[in-house]
Z-matrix of the N, CA and C atoms (Angstrom, degrees):
N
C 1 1.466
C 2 1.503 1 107.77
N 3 1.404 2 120.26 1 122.93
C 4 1.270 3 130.68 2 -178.97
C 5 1.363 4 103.96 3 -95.39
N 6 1.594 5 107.59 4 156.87
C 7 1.742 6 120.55 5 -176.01
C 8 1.202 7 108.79 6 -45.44
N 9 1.632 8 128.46 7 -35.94
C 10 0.886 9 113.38 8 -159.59
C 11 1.797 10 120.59 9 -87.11
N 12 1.623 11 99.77 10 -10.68
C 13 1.420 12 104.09 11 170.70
C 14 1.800 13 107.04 12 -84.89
N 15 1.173 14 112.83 13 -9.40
C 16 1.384 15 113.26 14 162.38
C 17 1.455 16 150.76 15 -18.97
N 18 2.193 17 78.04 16 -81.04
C 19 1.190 18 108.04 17 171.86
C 20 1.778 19 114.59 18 -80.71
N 21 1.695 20 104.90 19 -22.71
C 22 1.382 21 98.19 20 179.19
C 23 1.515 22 100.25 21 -50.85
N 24 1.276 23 116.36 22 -82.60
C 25 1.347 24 133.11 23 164.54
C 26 1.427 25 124.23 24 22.34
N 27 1.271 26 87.13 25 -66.74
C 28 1.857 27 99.01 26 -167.13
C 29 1.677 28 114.02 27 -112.22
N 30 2.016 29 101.49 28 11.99
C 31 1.556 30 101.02 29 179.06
C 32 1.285 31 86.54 30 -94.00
N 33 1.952 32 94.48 31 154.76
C 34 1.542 33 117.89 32 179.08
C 35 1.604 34 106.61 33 -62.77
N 36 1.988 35 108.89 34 142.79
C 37 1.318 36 70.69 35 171.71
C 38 1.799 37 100.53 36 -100.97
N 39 1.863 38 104.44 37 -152.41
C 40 1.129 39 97.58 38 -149.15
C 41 1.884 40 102.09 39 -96.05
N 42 1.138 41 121.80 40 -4.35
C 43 1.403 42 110.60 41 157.57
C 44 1.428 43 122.25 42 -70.08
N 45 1.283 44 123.74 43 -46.86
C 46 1.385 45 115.94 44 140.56
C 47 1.300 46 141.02 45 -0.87
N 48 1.703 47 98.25 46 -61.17
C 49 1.774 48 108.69 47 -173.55
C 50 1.694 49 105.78 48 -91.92
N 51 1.581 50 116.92 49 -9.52
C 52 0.957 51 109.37 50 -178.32
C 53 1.553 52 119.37 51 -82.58
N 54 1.280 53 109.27 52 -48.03
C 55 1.673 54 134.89 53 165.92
C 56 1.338 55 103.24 54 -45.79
N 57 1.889 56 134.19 55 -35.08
C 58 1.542 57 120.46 56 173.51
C 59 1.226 58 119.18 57 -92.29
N 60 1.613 59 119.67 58 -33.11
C 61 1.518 60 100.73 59 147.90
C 62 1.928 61 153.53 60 -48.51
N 63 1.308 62 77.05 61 -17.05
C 64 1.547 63 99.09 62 175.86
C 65 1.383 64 99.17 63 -103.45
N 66 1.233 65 152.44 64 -19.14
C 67 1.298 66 134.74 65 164.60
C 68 2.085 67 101.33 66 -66.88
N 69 1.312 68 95.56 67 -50.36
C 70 1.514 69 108.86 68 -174.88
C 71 1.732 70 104.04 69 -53.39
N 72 1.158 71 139.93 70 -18.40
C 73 1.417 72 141.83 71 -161.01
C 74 1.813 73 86.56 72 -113.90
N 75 1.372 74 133.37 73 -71.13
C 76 1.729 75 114.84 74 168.98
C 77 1.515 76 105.48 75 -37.44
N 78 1.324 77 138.70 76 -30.14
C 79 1.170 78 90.97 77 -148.77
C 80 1.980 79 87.74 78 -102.22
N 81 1.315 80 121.31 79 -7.15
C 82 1.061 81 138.21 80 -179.65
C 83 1.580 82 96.31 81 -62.76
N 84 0.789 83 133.56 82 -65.41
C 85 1.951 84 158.04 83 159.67
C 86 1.645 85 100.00 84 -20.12
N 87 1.335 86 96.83 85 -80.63
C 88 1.726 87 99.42 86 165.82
C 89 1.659 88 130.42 87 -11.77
N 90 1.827 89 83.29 88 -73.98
C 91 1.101 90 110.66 89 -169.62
C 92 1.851 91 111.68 90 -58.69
N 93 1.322 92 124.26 91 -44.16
C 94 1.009 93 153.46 92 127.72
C 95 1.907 94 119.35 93 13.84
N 96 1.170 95 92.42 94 -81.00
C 97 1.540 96 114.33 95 177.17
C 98 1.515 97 102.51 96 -67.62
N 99 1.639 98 111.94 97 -68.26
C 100 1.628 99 111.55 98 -178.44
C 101 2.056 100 113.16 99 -47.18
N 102 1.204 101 120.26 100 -28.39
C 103 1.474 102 125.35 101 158.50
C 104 1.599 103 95.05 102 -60.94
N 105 0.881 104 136.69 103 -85.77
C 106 1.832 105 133.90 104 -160.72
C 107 1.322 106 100.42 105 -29.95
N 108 1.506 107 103.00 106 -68.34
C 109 1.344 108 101.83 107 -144.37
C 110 1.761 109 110.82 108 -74.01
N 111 1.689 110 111.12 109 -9.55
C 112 1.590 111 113.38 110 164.65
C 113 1.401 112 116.09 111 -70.45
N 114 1.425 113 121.30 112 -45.49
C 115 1.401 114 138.28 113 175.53
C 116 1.375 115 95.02 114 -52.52
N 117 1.040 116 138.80 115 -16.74
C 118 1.644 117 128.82 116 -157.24
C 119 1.617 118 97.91 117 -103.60
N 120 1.530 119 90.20 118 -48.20
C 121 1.623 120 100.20 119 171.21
C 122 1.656 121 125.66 120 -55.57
N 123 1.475 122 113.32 121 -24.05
C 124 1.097 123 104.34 122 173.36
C 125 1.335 124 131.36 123 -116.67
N 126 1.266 125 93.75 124 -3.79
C 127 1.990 126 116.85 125 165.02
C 128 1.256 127 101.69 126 -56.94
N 129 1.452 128 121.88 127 -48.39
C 130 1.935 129 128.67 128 -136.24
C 131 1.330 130 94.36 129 -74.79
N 132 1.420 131 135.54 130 156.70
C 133 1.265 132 140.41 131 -169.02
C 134 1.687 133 104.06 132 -87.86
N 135 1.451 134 116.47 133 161.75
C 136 1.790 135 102.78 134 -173.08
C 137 1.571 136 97.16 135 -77.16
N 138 1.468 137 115.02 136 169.27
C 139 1.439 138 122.14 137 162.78
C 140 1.526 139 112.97 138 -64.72
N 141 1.713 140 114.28 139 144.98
C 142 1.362 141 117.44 140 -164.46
C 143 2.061 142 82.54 141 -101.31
N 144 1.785 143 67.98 142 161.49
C 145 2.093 144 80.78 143 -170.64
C 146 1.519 145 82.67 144 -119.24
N 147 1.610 146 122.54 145 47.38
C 148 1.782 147 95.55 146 137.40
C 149 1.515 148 119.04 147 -121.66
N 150 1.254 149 126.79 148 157.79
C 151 0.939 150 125.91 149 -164.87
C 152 1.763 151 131.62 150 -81.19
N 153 1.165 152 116.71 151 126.16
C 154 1.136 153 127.18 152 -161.48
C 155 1.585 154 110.88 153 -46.53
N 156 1.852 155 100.80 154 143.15
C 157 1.605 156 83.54 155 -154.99
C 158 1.460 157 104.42 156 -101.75
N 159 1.390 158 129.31 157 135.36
C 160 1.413 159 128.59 158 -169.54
C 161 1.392 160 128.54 159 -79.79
N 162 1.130 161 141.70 160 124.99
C 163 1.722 162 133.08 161 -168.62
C 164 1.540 163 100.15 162 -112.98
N 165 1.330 164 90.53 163 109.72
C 166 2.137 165 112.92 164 175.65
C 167 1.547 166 106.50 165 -46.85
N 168 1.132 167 93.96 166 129.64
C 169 1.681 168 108.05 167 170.04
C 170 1.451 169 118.68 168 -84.62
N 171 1.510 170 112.24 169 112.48
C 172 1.732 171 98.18 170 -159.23
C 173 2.454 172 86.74 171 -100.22
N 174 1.582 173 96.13 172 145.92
C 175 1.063 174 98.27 173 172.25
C 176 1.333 175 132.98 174 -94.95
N 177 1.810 176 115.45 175 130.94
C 178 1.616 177 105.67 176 -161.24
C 179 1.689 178 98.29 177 -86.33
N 180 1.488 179 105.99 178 125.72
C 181 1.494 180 98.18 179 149.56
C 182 1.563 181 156.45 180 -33.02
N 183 1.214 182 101.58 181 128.54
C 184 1.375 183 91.58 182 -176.00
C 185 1.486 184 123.12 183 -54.95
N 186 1.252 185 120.30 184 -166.69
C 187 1.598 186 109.82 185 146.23
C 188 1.597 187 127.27 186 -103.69
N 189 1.723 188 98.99 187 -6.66
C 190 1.447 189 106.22 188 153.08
C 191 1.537 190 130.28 189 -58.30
N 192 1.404 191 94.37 190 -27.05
C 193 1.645 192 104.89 191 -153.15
C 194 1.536 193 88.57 192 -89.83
N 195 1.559 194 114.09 193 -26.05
C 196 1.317 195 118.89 194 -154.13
C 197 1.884 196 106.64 195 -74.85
N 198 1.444 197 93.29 196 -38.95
C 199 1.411 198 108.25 197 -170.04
C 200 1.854 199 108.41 198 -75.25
N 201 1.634 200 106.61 199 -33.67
C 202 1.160 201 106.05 200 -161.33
C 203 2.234 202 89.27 201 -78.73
N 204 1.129 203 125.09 202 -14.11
C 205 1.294 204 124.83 203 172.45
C 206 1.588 205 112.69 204 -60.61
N 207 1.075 206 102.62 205 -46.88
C 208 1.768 207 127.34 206 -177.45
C 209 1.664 208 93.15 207 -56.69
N 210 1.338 209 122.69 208 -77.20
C 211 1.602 210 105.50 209 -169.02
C 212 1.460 211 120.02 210 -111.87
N 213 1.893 212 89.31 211 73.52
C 214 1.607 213 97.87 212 173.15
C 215 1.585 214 113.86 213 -75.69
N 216 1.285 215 106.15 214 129.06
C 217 1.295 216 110.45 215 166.92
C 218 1.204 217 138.97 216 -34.05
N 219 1.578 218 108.49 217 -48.58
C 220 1.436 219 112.40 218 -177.20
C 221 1.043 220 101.03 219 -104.70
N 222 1.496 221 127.06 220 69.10
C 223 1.353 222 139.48 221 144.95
C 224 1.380 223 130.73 222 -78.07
N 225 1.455 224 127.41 223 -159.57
C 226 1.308 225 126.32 224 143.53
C 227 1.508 226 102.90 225 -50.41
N 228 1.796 227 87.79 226 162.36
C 229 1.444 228 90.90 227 169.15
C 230 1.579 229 98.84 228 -155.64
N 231 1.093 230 144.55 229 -172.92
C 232 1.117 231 150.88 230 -114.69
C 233 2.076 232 114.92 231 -178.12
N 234 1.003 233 120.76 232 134.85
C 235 1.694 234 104.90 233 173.67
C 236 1.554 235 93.63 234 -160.37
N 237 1.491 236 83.97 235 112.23
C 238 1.774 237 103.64 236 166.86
C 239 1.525 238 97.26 237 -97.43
N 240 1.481 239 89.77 238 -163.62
C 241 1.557 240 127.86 239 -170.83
C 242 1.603 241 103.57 240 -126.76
N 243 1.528 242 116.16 241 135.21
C 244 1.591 243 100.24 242 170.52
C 245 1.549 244 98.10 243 -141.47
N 246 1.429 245 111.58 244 122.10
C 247 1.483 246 115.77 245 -159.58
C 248 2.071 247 87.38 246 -143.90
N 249 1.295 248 92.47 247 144.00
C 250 1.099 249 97.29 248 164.24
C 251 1.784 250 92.82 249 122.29
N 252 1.830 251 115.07 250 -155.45
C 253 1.423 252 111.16 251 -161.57
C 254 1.655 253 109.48 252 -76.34
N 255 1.394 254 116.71 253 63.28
C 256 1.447 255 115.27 254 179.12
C 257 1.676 256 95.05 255 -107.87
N 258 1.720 257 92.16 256 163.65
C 259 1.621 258 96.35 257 165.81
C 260 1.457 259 128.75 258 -85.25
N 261 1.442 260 112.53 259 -5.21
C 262 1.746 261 127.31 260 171.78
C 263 1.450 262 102.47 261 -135.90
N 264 1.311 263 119.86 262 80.17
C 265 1.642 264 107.27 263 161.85
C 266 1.658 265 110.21 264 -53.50
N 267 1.532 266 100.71 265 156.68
C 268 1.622 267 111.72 266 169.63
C 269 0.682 268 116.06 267 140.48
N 270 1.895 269 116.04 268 175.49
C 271 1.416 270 108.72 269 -167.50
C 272 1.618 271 98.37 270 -98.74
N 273 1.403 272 114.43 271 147.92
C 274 1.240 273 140.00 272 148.77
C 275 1.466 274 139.74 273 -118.33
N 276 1.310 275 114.59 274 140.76
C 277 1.279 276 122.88 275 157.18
C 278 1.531 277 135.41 276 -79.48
N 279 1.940 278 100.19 277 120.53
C 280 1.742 279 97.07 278 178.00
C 281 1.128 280 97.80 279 -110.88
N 282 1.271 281 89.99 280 -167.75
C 283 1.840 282 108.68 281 173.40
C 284 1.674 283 96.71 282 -91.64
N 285 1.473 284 105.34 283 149.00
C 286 0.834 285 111.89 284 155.02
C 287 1.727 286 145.41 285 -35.01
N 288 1.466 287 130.56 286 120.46
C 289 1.469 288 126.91 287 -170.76
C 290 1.398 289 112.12 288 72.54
N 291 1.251 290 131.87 289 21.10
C 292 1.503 291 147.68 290 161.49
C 293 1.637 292 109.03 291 -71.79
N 294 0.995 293 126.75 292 161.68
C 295 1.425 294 137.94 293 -138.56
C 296 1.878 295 96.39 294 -122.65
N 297 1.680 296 109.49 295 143.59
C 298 1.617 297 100.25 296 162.28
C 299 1.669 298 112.32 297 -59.72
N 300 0.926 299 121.56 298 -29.72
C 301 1.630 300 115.20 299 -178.54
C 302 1.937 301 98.69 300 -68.11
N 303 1.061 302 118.32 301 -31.73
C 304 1.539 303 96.70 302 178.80
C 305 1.477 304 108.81 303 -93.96
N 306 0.966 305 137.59 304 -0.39
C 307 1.636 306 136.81 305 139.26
C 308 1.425 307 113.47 306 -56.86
N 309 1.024 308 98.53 307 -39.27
C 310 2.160 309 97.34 308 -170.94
C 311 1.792 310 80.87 309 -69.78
N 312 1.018 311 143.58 310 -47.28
C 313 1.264 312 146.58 311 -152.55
C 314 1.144 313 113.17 312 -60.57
N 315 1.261 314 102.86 313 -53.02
C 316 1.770 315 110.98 314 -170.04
C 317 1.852 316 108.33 315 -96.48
N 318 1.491 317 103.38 316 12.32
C 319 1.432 318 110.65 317 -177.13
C 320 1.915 319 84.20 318 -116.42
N 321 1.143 320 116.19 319 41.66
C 322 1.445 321 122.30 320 176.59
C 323 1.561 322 124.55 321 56.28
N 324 1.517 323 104.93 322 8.74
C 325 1.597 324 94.87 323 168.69
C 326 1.704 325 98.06 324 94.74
N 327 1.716 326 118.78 325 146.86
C 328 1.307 327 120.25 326 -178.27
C 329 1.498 328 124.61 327 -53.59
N 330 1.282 329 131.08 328 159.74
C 331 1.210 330 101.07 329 149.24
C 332 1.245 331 123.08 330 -111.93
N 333 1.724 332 111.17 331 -147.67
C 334 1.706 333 89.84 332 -144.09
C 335 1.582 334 101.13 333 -97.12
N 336 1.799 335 126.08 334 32.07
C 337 0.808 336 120.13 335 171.06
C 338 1.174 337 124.63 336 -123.33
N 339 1.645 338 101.64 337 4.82
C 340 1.618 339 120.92 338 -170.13
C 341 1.499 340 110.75 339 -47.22
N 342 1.304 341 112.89 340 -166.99
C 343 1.535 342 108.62 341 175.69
C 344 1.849 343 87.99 342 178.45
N 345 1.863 344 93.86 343 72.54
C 346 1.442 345 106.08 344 179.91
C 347 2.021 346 111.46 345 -67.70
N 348 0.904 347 116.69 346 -7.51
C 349 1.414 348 99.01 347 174.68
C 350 0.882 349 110.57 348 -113.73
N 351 1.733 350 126.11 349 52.89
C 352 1.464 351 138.64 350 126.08
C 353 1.617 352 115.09 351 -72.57
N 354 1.447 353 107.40 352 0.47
C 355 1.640 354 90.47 353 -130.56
C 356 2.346 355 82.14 354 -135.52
N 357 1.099 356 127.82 355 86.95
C 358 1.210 357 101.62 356 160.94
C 359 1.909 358 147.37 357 -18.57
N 360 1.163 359 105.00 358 66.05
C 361 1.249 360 94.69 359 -165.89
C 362 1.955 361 122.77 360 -70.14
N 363 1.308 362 113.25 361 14.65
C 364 1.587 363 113.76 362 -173.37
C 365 1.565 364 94.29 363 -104.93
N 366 1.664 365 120.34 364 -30.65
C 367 1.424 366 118.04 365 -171.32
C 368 1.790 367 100.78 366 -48.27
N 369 1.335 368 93.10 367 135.71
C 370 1.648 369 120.04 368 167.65
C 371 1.990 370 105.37 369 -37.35
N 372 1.277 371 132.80 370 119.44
C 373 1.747 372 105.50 371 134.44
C 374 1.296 373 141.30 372 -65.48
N 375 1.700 374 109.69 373 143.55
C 376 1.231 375 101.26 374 169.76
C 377 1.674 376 105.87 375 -117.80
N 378 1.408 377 105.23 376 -179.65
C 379 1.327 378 111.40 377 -148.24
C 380 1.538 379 101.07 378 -93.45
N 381 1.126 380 108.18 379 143.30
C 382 1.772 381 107.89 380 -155.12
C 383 1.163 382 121.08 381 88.43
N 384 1.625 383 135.46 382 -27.88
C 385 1.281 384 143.56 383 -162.58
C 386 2.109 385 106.66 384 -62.66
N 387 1.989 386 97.45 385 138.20
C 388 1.490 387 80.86 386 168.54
C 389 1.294 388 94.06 387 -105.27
N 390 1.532 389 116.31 388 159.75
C 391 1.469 390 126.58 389 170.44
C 392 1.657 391 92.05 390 -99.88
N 393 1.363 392 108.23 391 152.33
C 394 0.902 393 125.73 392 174.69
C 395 1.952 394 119.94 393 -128.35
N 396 1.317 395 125.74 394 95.38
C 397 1.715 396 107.55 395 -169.61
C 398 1.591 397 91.20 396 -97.87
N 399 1.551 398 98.56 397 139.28
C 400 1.426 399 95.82 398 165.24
C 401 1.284 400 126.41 399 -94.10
N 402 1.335 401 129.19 400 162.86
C 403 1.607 402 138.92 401 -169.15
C 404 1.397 403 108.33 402 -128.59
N 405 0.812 404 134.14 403 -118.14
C 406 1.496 405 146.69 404 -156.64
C 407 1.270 406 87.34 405 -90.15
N 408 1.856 407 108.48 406 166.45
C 409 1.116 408 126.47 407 -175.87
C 410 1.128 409 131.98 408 -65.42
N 411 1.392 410 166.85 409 129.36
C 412 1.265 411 156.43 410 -173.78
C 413 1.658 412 103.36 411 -28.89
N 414 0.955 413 114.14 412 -60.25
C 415 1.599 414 139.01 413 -166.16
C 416 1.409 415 85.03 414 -48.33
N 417 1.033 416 118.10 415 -82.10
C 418 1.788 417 119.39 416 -149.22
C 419 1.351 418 94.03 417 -71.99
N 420 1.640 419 138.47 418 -34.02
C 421 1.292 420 121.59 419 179.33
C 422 1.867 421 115.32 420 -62.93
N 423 1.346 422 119.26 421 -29.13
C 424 1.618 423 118.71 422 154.27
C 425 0.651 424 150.63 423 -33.06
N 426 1.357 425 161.87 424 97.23
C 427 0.925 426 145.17 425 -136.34
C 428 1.812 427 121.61 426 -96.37
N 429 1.187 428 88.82 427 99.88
C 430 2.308 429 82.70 428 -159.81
C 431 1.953 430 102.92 429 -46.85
N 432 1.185 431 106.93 430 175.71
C 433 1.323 432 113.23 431 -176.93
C 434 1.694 433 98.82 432 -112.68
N 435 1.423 434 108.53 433 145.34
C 436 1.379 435 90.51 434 -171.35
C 437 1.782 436 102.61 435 -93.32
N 438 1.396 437 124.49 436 150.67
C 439 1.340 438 144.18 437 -174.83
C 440 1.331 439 118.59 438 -116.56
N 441 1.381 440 108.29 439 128.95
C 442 1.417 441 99.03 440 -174.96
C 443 1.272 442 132.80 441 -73.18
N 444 1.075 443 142.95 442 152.65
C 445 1.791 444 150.23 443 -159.54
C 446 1.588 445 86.50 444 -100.49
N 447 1.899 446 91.30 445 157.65
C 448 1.222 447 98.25 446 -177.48
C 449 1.688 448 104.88 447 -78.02
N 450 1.461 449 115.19 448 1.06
C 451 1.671 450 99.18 449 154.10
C 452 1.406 451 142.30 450 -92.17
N 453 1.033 452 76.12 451 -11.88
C 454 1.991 453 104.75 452 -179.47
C 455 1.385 454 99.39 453 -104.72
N 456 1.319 455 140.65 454 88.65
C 457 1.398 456 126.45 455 -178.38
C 458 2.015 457 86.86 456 -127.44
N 459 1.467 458 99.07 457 153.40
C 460 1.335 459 113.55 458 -174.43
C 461 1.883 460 115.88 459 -97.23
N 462 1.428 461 92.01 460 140.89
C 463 1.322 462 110.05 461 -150.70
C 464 2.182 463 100.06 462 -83.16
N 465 0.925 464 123.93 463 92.58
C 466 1.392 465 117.70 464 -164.50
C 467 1.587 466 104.06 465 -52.64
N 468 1.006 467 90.66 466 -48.72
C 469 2.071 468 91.98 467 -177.87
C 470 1.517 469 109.87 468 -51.68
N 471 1.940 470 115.17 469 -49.10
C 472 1.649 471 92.83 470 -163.38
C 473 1.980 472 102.07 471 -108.23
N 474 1.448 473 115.78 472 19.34
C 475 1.242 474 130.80 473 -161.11
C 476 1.690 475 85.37 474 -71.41
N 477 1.232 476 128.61 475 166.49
C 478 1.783 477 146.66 476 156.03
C 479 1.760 478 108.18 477 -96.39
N 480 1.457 479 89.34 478 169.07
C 481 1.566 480 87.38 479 177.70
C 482 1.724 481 108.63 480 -51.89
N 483 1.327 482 88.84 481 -66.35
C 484 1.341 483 109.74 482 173.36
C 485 1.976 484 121.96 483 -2.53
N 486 1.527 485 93.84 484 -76.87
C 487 1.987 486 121.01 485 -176.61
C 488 1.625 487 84.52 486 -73.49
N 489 0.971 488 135.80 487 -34.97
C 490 1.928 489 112.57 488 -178.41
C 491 1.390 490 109.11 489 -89.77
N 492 0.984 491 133.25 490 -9.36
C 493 1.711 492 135.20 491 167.62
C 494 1.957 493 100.11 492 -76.44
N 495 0.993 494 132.35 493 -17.22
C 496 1.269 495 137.46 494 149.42
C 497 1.469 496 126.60 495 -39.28
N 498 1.340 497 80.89 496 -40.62
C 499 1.569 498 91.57 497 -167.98
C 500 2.302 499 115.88 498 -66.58
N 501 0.609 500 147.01 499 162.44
C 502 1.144 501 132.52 500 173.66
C 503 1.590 502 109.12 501 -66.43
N 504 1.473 503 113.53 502 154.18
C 505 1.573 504 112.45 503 175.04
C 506 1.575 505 124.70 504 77.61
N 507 1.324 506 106.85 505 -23.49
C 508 1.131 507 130.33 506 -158.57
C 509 1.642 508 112.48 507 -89.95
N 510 1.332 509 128.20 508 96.38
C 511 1.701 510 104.59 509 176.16
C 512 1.626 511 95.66 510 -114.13
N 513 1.515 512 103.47 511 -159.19
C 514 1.280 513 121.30 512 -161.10
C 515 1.757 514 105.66 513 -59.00
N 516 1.640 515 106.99 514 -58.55
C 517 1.567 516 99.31 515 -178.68
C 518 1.794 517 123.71 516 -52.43
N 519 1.530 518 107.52 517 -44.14
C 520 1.556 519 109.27 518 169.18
C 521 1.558 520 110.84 519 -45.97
N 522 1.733 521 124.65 520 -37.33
C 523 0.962 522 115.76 521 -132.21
C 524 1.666 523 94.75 522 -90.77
N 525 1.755 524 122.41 523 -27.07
C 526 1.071 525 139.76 524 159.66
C 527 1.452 526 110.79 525 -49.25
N 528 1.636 527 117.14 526 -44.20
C 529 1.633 528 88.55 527 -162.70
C 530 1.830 529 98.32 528 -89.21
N 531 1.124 530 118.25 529 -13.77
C 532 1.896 531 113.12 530 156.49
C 533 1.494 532 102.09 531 -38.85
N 534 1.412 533 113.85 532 -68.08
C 535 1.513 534 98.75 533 -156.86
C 536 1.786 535 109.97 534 -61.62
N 537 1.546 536 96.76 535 -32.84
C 538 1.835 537 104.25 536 -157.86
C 539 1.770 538 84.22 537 -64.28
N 540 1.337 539 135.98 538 -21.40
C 541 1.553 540 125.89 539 -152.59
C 542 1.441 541 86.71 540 -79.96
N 543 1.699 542 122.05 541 -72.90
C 544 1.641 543 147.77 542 -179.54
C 545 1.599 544 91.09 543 -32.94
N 546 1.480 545 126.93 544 -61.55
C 547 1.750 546 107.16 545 173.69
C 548 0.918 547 115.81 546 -34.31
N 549 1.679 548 111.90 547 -58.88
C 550 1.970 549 112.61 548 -140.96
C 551 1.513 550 102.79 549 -89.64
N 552 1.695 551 121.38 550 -20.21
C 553 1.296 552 127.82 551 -164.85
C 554 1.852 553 104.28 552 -110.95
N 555 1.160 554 116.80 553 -6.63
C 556 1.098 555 102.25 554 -174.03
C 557 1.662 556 108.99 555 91.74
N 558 1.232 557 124.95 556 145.83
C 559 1.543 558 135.65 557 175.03
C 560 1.779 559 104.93 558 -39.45
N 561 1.339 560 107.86 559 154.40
C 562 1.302 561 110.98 560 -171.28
C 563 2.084 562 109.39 561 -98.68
N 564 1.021 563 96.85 562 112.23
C 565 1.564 564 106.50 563 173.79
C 566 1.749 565 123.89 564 -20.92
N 567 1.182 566 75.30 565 -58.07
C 568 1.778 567 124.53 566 -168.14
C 569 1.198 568 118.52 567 -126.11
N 570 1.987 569 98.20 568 154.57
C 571 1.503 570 106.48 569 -176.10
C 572 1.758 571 87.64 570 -74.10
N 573 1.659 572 121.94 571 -45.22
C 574 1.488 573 109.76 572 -151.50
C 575 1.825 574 107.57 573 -74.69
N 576 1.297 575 108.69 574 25.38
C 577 1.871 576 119.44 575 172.00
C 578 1.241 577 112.53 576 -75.29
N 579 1.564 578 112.51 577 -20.12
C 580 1.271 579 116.44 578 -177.42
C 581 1.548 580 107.35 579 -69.21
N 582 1.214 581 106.67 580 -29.46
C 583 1.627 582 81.23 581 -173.33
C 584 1.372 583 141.59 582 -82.78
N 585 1.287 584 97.99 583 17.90
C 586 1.474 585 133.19 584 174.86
C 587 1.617 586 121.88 585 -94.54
N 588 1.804 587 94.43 586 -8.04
C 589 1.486 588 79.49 587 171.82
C 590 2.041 589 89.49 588 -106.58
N 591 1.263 590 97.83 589 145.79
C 592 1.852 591 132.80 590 164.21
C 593 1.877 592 99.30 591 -18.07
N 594 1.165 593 111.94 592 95.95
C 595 1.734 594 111.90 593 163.09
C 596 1.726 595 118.03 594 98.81
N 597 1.658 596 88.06 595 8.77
C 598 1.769 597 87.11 596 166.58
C 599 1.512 598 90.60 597 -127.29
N 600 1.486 599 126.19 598 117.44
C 601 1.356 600 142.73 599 132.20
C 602 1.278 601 140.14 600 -74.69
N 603 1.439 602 121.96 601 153.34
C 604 1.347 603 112.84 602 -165.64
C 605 1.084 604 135.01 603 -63.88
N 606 1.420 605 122.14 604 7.90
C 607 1.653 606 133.98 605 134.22
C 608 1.504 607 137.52 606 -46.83
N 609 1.531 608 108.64 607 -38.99
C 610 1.087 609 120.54 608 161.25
C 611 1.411 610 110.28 609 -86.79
N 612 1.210 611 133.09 610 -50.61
C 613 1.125 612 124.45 611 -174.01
C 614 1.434 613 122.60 612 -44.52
N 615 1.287 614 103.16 613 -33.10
C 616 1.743 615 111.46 614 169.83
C 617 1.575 616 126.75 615 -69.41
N 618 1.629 617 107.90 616 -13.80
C 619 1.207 618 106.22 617 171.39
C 620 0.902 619 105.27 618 -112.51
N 621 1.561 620 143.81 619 31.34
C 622 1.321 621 134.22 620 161.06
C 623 1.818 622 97.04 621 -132.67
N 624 1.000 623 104.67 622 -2.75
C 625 1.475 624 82.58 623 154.84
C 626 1.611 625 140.90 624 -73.04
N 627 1.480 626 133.39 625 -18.29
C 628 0.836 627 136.68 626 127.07
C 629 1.859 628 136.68 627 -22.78
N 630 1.496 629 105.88 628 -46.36
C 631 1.194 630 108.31 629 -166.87
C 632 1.466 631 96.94 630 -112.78
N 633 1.537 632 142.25 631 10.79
C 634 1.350 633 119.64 632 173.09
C 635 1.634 634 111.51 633 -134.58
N 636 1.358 635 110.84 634 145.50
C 637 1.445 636 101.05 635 -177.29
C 638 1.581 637 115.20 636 -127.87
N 639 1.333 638 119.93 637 149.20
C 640 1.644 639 107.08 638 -167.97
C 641 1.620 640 123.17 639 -49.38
């Protein structure tokens, strides 16, 4: 056996050398990382001992919560007057910034002759305020005076102050100096005698001739 079958012999072969270089490169790798990750450990600054600082959680309202804020009871409050076509006139107390429609409300609601869109019902109350709802017409709420018919016509001689203040034109002082004239002169003949008593002229006299008889 010559040298040269020797060294064949006893050289590594090359799967061998490949499989220990590659163990030698993991463990190089290893080694590698376990350096980092100590260096890291002793670079890093220590943990601080104060305590982490907390930021308050503020809570958003509902819109339940929101509304029930809006009409707190024990607020301001407010006291109108509610007169006119309701079913409970009177005075009441609201809360404050409440509406004429919630006065008509708690004054029992319109009645059935009202005639609410004369009447702003969204305007605000204020305190002291009268509400007023209207109903029927001025006219028919008046009270007419009653006039005599051409069968019923009034008797100047046996009439009172009273039944001649009826008459148109006519009030209480006119109605005295009729009677004081019919005392001092005697009963009146005639309707046209009147114009002899003090403050009926022949303007009036023409409109009560129709309605008065001696």
């Amino acid at each position: 056996m010559g040298r040269h079958d020797f060294f064949s012999k006893y050289a590594p072969r090359p799967g061998r050398l490949r499989f220990a270089v590659s163990r030698v490169a993991v463990l190089a790798l290893v080694i590698i990382v376990l350096g980092w990750i100590a260096i890291s450990i002793l670079i890093a600054p220590p943990p601080s001992n104060e305590p982490l600082a907390t930021v308050p959680l503020e809570s958003v309202p509902t819109s339940s919560q929101s509304a029930k804020g809006s009409a707190n009871p024990s607020g301001p409050r407010v006291t109108v007057h509610v007169v006119g076509a309701v079913k409970k006139p009177g005075v009441y107390e609201l809360p404050e910034g409440s509406r004429i429609t919630d006065a008509v409300k708690s004054a029992g609601g319109l009645a059935k002759d009202a005639h609410p869109e004369l009447v702003n019902l969204a305007a605000k109350l204020i305190d002291g305020q009268q509400i007023i709802l209207p109903g029927r017409s001025p006219q028919s709420q008046s009270p007419n005076l009653p006039a005599p018919s051409d069968n019923a016509k009034i008797s100047i001689n046996t009439a009172d102050a009273q039944t001649l203040q009826e008459l148109p034109g006519i009030g209480p002082a006119l109605a005295e100096r009729i009677i004081d004239f019919r005392t001092e002169n005697g009963p009146f003949s005639s309707v046209e005698e009147l114009d002899a008593v003090s403050g009926i002229g022949p303007a009036m006299l023409e409109k009560l001739a129709d309605l008065v008889v001696p």
